[in-house]
VOPAGU-2260 file (C-alpha; in pm, 1 decimal, decimal comma):
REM VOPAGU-2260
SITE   aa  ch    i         X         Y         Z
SITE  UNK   A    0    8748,3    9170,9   13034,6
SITE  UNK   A    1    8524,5    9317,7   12724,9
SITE  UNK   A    2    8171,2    9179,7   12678,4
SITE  UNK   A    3    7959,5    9261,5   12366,3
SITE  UNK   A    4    7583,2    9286,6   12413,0
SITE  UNK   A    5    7297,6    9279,4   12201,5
SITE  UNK   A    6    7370,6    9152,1   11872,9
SITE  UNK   A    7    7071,0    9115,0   11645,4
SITE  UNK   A    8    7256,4    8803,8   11534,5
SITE  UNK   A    9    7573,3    8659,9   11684,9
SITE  UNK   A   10    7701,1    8479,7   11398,6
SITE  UNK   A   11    7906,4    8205,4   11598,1
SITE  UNK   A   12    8002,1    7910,4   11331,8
SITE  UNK   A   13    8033,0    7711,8   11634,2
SITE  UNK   A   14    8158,5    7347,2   11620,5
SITE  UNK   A   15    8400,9    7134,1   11512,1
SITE  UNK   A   16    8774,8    7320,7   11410,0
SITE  UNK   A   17    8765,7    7208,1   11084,0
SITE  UNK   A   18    8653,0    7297,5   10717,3
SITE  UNK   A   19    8297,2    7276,8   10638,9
SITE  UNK   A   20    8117,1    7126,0   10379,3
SITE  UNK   A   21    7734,9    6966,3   10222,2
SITE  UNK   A   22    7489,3    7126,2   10466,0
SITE  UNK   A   23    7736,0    7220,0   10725,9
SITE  UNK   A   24    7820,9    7499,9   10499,8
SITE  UNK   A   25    7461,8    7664,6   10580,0
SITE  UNK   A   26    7467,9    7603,8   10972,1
SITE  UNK   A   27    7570,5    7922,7   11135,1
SITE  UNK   A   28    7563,6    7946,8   11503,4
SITE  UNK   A   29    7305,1    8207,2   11488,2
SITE  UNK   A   30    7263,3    8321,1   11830,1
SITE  UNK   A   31    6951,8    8601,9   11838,0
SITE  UNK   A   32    6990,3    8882,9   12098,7
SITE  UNK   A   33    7362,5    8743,2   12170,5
SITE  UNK   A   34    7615,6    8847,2   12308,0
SITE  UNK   A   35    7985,7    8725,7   12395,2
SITE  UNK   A   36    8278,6    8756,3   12653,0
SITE  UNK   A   37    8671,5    8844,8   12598,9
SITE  UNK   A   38    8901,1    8752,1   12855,8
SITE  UNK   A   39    9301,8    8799,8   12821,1
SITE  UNK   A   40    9255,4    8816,4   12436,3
SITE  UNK   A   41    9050,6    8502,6   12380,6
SITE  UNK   A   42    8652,6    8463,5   12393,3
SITE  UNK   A   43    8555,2    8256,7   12718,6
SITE  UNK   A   44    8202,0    8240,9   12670,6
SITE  UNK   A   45    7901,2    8325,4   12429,6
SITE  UNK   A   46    7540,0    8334,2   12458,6
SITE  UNK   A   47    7209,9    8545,0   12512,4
SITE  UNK   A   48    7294,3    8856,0   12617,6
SITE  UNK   A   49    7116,6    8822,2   12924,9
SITE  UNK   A   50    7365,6    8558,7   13007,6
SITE  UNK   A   51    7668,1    8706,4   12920,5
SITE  UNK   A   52    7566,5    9070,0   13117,4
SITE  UNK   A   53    7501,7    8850,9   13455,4
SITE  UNK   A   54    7868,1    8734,7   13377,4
SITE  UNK   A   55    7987,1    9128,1   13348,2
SITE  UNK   A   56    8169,9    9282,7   13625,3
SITE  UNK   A   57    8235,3    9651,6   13802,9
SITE  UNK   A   58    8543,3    9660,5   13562,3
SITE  UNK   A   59    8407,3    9518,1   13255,1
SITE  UNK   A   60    8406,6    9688,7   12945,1
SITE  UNK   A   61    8102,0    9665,4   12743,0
SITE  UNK   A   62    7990,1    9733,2   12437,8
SITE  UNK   A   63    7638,8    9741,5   12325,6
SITE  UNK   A   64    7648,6    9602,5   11924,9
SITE  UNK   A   65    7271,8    9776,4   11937,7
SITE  UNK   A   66    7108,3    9554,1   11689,5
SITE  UNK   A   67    7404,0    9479,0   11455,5
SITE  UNK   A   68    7540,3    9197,7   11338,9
SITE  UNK   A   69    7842,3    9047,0   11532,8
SITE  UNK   A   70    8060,0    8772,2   11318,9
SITE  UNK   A   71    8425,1    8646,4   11342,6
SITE  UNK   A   72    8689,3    8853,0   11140,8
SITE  UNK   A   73    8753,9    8761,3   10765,5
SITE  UNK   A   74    9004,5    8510,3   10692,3
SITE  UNK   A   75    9142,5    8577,4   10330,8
SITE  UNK   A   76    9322,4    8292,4   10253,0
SITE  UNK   A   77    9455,5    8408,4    9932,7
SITE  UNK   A   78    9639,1    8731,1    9863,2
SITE  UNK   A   79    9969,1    8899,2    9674,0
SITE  UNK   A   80    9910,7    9242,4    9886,5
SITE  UNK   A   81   10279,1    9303,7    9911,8
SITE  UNK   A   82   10461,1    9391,8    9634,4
SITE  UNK   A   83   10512,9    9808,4    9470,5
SITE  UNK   A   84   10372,9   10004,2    9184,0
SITE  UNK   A   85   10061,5    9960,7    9041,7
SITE  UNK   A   86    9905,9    9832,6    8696,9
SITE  UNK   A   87    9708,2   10100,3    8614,4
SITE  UNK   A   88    9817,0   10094,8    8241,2
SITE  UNK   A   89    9729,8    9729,7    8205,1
SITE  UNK   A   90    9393,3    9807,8    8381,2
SITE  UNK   A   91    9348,0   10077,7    8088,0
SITE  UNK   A   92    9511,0    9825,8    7839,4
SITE  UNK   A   93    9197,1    9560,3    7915,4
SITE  UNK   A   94    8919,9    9826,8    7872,9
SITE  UNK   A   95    9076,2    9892,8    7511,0
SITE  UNK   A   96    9062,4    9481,9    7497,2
SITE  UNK   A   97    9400,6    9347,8    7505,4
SITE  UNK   A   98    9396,3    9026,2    7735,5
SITE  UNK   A   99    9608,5    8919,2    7999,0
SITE  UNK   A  100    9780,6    8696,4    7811,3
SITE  UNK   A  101    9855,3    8986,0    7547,5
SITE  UNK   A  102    9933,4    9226,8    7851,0
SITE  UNK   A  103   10229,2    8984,2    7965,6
SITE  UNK   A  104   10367,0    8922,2    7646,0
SITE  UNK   A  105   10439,3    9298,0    7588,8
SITE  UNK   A  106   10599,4    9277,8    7907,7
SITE  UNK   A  107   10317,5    9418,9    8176,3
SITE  UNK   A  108   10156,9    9187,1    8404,8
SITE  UNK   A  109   10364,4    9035,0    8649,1
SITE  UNK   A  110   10656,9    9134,3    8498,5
SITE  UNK   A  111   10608,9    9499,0    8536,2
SITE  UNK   A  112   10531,2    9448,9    8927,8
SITE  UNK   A  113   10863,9    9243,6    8946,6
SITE  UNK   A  114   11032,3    9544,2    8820,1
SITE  UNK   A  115   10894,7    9785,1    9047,4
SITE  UNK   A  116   10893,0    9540,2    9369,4
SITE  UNK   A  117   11308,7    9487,5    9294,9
SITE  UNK   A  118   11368,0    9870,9    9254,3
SITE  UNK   A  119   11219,0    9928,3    9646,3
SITE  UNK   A  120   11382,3    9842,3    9976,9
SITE  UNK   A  121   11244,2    9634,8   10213,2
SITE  UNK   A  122   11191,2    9979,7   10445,9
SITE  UNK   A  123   10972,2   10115,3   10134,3
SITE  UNK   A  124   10805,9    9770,1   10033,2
SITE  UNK   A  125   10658,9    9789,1   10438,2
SITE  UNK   A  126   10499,9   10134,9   10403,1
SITE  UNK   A  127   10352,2   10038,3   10102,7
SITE  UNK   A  128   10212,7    9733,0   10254,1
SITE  UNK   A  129   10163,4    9830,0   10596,8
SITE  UNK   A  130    9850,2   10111,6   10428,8
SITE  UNK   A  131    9738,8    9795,6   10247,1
SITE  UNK   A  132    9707,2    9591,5   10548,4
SITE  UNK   A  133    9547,0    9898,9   10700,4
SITE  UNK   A  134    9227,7    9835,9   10410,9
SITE  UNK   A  135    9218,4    9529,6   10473,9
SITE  UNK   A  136    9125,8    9520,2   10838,5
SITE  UNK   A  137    8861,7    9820,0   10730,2
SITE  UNK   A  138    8721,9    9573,7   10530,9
SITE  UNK   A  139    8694,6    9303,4   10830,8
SITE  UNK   A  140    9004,5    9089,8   10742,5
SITE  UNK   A  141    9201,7    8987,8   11032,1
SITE  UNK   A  142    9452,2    8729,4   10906,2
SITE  UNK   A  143    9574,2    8684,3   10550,8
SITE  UNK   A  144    9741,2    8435,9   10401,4
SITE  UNK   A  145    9991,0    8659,9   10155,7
SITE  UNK   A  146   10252,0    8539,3    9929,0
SITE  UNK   A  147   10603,8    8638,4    9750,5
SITE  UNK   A  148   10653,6    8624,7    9384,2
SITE  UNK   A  149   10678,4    8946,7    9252,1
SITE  UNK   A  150   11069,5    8898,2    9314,9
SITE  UNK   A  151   11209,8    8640,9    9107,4
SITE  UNK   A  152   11535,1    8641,0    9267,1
SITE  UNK   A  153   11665,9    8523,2    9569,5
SITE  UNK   A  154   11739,1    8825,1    9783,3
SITE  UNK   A  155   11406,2    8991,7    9645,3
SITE  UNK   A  156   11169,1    8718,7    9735,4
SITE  UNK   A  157   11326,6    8675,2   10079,3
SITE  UNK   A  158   11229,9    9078,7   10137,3
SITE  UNK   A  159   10920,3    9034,5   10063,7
SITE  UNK   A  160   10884,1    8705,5   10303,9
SITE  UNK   A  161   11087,3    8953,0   10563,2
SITE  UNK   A  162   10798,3    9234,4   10513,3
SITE  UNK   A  163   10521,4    8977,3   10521,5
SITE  UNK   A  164   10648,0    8841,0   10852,4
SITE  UNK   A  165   10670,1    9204,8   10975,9
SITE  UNK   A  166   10337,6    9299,7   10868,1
SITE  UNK   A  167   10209,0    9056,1   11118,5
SITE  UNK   A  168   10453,8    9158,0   11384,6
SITE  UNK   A  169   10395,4    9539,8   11357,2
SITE  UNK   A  170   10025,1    9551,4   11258,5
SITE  UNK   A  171    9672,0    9365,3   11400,4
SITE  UNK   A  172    9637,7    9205,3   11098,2
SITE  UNK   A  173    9744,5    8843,6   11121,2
SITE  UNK   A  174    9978,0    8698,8   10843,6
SITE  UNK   A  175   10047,6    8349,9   10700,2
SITE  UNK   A  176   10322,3    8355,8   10492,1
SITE  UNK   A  177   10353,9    8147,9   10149,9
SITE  UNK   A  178   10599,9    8104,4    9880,1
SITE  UNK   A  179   10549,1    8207,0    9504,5
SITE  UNK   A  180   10906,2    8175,3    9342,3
SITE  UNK   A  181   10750,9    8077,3    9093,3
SITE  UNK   A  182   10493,8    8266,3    8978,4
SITE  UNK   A  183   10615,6    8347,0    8654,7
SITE  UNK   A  184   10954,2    8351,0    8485,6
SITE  UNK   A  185   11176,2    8591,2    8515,7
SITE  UNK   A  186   11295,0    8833,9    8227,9
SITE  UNK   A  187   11659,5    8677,6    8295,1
SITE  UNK   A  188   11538,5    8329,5    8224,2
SITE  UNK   A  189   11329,3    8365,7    7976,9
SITE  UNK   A  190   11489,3    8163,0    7686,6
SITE  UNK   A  191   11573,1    7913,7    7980,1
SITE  UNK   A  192   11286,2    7813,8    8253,3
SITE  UNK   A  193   11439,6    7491,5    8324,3
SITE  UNK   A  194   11747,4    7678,0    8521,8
SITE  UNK   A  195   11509,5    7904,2    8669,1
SITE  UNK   A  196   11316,0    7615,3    8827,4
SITE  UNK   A  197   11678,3    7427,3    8920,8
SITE  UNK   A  198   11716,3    7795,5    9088,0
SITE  UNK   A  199   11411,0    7783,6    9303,9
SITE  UNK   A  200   11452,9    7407,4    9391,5
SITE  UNK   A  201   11830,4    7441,8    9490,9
SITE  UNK   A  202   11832,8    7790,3    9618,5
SITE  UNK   A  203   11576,0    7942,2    9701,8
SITE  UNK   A  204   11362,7    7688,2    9853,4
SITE  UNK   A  205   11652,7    7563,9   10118,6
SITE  UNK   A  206   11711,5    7945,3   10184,9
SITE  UNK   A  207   11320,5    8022,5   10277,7
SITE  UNK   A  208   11304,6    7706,5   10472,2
SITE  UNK   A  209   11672,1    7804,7   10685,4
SITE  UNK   A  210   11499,1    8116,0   10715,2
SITE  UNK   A  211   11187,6    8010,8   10868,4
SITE  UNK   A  212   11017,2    8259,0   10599,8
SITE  UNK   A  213   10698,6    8108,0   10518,7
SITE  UNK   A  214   10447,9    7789,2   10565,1
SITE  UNK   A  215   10338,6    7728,2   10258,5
SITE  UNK   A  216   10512,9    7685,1    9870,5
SITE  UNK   A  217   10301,0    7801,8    9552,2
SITE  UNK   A  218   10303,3    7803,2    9200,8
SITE  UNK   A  219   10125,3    7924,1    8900,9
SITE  UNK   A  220   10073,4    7627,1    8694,6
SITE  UNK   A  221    9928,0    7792,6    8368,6
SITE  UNK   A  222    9999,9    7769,8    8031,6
SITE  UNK   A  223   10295,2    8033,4    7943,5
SITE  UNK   A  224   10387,9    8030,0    8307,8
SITE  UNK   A  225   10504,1    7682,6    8470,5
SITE  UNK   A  226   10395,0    7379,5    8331,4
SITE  UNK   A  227   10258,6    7033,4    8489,3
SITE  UNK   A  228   10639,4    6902,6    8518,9
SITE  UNK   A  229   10795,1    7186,4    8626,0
SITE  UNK   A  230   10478,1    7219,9    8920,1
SITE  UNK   A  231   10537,6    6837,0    9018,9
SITE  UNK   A  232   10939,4    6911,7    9072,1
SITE  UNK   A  233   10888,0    7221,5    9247,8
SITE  UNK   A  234   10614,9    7125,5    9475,8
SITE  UNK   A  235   10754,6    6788,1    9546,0
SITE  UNK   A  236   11084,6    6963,6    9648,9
SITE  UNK   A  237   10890,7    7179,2    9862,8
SITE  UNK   A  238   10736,2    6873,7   10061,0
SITE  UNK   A  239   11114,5    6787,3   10177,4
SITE  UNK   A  240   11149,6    7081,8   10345,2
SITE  UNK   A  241   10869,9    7061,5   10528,4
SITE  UNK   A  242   10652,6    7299,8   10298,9
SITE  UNK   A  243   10269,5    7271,2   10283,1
SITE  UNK   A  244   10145,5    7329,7    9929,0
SITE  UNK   A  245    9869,3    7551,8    9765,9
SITE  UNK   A  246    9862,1    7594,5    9390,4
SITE  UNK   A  247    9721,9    7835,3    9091,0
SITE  UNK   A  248    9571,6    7568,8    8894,6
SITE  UNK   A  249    9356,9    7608,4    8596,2
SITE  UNK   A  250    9263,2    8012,4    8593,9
SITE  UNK   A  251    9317,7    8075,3    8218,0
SITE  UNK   A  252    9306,3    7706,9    8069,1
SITE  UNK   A  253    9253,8    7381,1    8206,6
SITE  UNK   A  254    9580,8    7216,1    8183,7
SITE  UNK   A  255    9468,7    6930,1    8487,6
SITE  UNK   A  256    9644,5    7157,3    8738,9
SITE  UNK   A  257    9336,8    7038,2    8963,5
SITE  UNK   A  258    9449,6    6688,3    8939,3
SITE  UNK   A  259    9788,7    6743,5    9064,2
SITE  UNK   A  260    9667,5    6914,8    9323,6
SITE  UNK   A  261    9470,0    6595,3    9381,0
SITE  UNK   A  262    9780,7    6398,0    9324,2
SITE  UNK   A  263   10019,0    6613,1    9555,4
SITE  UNK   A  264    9777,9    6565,6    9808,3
SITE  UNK   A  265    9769,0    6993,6    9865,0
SITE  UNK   A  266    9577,9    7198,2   10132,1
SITE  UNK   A  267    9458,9    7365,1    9836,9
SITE  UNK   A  268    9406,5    7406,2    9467,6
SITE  UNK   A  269    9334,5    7832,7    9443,4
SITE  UNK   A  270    9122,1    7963,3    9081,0
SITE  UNK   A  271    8951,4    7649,9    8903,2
SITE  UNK   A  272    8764,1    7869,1    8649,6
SITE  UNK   A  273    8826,1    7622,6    8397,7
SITE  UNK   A  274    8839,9    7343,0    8579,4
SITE  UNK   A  275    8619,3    7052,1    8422,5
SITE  UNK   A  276    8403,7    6762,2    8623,9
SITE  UNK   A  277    8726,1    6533,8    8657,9
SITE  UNK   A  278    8949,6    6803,0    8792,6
SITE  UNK   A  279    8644,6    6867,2    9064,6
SITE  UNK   A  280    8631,2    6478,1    9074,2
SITE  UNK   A  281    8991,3    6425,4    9140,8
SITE  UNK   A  282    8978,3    6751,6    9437,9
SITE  UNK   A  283    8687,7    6605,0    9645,1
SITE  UNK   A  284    8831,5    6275,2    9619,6
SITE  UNK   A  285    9135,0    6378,5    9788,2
SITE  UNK   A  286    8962,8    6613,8    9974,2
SITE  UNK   A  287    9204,0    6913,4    9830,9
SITE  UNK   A  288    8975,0    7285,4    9967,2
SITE  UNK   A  289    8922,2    7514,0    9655,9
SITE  UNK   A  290    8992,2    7849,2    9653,2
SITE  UNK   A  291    8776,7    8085,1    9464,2
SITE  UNK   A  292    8866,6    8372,1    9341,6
SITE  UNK   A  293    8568,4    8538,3    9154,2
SITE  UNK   A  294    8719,5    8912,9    9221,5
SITE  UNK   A  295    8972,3    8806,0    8986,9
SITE  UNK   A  296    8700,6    8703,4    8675,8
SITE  UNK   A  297    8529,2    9037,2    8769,3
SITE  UNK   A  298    8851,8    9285,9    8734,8
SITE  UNK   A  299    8938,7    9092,8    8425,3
SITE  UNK   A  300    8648,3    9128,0    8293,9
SITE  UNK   A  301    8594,9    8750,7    8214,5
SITE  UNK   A  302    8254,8    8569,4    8222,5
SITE  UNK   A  303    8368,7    8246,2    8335,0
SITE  UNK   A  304    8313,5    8212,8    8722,9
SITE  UNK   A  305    8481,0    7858,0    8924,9
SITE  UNK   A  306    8155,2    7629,3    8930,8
SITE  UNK   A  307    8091,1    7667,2    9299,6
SITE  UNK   A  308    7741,0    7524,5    9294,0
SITE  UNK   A  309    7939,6    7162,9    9167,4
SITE  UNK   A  310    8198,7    7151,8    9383,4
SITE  UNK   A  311    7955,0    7213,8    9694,0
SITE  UNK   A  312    7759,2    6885,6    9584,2
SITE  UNK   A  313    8026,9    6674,1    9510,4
SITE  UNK   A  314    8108,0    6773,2    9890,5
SITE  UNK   A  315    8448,7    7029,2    9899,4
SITE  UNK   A  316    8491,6    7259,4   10124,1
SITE  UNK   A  317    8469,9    7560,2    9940,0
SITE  UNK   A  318    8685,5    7868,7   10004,3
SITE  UNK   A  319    8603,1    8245,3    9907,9
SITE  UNK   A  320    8940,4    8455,9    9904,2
SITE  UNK   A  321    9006,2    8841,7    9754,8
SITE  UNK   A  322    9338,6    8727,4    9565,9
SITE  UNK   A  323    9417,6    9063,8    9650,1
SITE  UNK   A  324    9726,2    9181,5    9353,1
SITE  UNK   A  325    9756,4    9472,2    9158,6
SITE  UNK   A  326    9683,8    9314,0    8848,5
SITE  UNK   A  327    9374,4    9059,1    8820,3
SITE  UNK   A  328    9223,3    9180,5    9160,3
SITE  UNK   A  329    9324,9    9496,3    9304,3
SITE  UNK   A  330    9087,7    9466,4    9614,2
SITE  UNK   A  331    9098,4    9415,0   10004,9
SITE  UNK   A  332    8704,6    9396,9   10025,5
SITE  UNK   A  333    8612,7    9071,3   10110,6
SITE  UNK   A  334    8266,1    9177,0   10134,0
SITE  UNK   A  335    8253,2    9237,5    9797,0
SITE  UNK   A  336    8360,5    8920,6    9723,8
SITE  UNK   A  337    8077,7    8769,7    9942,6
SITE  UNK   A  338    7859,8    8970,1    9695,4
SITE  UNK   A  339    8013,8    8818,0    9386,1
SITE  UNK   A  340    7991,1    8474,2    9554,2
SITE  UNK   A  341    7578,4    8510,3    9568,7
SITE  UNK   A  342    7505,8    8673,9    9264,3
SITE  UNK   A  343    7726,7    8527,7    9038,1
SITE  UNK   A  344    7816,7    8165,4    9169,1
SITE  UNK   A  345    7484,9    8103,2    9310,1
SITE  UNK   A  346    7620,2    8065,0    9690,0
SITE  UNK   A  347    7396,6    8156,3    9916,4
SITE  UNK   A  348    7479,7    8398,1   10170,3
SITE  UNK   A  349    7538,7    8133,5   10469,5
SITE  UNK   A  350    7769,9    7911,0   10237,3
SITE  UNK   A  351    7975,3    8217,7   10162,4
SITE  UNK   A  352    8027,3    8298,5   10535,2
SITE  UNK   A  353    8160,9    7983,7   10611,1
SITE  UNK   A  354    8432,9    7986,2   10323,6
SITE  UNK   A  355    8539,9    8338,4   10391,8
SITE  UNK   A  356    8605,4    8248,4   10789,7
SITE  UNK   A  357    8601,6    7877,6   10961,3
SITE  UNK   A  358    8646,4    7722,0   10588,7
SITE  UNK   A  359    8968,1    7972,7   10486,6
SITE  UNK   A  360    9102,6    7926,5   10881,8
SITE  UNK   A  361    9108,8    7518,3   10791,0
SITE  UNK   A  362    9307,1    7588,1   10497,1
SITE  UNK   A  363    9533,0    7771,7   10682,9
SITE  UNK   A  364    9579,6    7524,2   10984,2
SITE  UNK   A  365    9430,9    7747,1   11228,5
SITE  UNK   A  366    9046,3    7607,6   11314,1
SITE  UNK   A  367    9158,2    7579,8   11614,0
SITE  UNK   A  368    9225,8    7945,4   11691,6
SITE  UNK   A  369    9045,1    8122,6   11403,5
SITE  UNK   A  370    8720,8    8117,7   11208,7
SITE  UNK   A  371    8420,1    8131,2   11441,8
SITE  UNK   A  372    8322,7    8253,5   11793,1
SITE  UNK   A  373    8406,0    7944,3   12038,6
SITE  UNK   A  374    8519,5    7972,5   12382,1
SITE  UNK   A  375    8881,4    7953,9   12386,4
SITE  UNK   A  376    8968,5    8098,0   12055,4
SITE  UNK   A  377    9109,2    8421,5   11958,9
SITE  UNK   A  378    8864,8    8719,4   11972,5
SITE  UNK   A  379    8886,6    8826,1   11633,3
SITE  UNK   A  380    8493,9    8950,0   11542,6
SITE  UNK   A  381    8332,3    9168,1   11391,4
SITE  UNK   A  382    8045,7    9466,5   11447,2
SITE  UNK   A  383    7860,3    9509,3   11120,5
SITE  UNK   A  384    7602,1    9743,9   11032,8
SITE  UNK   A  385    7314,7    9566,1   10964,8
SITE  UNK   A  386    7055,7    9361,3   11123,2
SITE  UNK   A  387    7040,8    9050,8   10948,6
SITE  UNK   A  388    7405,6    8845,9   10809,3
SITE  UNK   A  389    7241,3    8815,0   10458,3
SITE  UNK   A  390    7279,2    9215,7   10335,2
SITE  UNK   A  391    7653,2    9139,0   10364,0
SITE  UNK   A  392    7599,9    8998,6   10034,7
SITE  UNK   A  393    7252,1    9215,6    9936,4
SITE  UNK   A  394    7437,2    9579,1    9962,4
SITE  UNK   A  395    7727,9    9584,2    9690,4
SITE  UNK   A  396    7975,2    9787,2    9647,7
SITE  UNK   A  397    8110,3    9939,1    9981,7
SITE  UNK   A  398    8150,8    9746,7   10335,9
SITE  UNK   A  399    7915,0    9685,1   10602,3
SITE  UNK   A  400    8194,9    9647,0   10902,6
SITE  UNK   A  401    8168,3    9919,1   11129,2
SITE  UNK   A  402    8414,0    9823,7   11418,1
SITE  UNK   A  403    8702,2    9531,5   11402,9
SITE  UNK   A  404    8842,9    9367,9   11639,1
SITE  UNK   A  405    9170,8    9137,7   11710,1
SITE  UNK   A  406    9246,8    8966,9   11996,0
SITE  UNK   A  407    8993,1    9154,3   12189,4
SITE  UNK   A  408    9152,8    9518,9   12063,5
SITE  UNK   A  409    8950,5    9756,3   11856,4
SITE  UNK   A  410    9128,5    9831,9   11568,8
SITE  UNK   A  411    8874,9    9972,9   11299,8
SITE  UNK   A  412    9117,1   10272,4   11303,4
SITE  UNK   A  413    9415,5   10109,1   11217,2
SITE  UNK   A  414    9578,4   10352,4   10923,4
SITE  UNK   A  415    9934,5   10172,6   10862,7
């Protein structure tokens, strides 16, 4: 049994195990001078800490938070943290000005991380992520949603699936697997995208569902990359075997990706920087969660932030994620996301709490385990050096989490 005493705030998000949304986005849990009990993994009861200390006994461990903040671990519900290499000469290549679209056609971008994520074995393609898992639970993550795509073929996208599955067997951080076959097209196809999509609707999709490989199916659906058709035949293939679907929609232009979302009925539609008043029209109508990604517009260097302030009126259930690549986003700090969030999409602090843990867990199908501090759900919380949930988002730049915790287990420590 572990009890944690004396939180300055316990930051609960108590209630219902769904997504949030209107003015349940602001409503916290905030439980002053709280406190909360572990037992066999799971937390079995919060309150004062008063409360919770009369519930302690001989052989309890307990841990005073001494005036910190005490939330539930990060859920970042979109990431690409497994793949090798790095894109250090693109990241040069944008300071000089080229774009990403002028990157890709020269042959860097995703392309170049294809290359390097084929020449690796699966053994290698762990190590690599296992460190990267490792800064993600420094920076209060505790269950990603991660996806393939920097394959291309067969064999290559089913290794990373295989280390993505592994990474949540061999490490505390949590892992929800998704499909990206097609996130872009491959070198070999180039002249000919219409057999690589027949490839990932006849092959590769029956393979990762035999396999048991992943929950969800993706695709980019941006100009250059997969078109609207090409999205609709892929995703609907998906559905028959048994694939949730999330989508890239409408990052560079706004080619109605967000409708089909709408229209495909997905968990979620990820990006939306260009996404106009009837793509947000069409997403709360089917009640489709948006992802935001506003590290993404910040390593790019773009001005053009997802209009979060919109979509939380017309009543979606707004998600903050890291899209953690080495490309657009190389970062496992969802803090500093949180920090974009405020400053630049006018959230306020509370609103970007809820999307980064009960909000991402709904996307995910896991409210029910994940996302906020109610009895009977997975300890996964954090210990955070401040006082008062709002300097989260106030101090920039470096993270506030000072001790993790999964299932009950410290794991700040956690090196890969």
């Amino acid at each position: 049994m572990l009890a944690v005493l004396h939180a300055s705030q316990l930051v609960t998000l108590a209630g219902p195990a769904r997504a949030r949304s209107g003015p349940e986005l602001t409503e916290l849990g905030i439980i002053s001078d709280g406190g909360l009990l572990v037992e066999n993994g799971r937390i079995s009861r919060i309150g004062k800490s008063d409360e919770i200390a009369g519930l302690c006994r001989p052989q309890t461990e307990v841990i005073d938070a001494g005036g910190c903040v005490v939330m539930p671990g990060f859920v970042d519900a979109h990431t690409h943290f497994v793949f090798a290499g790095d894109r250090l000469d693109d990241f040069e290549a944008r300071a000089r000005g080229e774009s990403y679209e002028q990157i890709a056609r020269r042959g860097g971008g995703i392309r170049s991380t294809v290359a390097a994520t084929r020449a690796v074995s699966e053994e290698e393609l762990l190590v690599q992520a296992k460190k990267r898992a490792g800064w993600m639970l420094q920076n209060g993550t505790t269950t990603a949603e991660a996806k393939s795509g920097y394959g291309l073929t067969i064999e290559d996208e089913l290794k990373i699936l295989r280390v993505i599955r592994r990474i949540g067997a061999e490490t505390p951080l949590q892992t929800v697997a998704t499909f990206l076959g097609a996130h872009a097209i491959p070198d070999e196809f180039r002249h000919d995208s219409a057999s690589y999509v027949s490839q990932i609707i006849e092959q590769m999709l029956p393979r990762v569902a035999r396999e048991e490989l992943a929950e969800y199916c993706d695709v980019f659906c941006e100009h250059g990359y997969f078109d609207i058709d090409q999205t609709r035949h892929v995703l609907k293939a998906a559905k028959q075997h048994g694939f949730k679907l999330r989508m890239h929609v409408d990052q560079l232009t706004n080619g109605g990706g967000a409708r089909l979302a709408a229209e495909l009925n997905a968990a979620t539609a990820d990006h939306l920087e260009q996404t106009d008043a009837d793509g947000i029209a069409a997403l709360a109508t089917s009640q489709v969660q948006p992802v935001l990604l506003p590290g993404s517009v910040y390593a790019l260097g773009a001005k053009k932030y997802p209009n979060a302030r919109t979509m939380i009126d017309a009543g979606l259930a707004v998600i903050l994620a890291t899209d953690f690549n080495p490309g657009s986003s190389p970062t496992a700090a969802m803090p500093m996301i949180i920090s974009l969030a405020v400053t630049q999409m006018k959230m306020s602090p509370a609103e970007a709490i809820s999307a980064t843990t009960i909000n991402a867990a709904a996307s995910l199908n896991r409210a029910t385990e994940i996302g906020s501090l109610d009895p009977g759900k997975r300890a996964n919380f954090l210990i955070c050096d401040c006082r008062d949930y709002r300097e989260l988002a106030y101090w920039f730049g470096f993270s506030l989490v000072r001790e993790v915790f999964v299932a009950g287990k410290q794991v700040t420590n956690f090196a890969g």
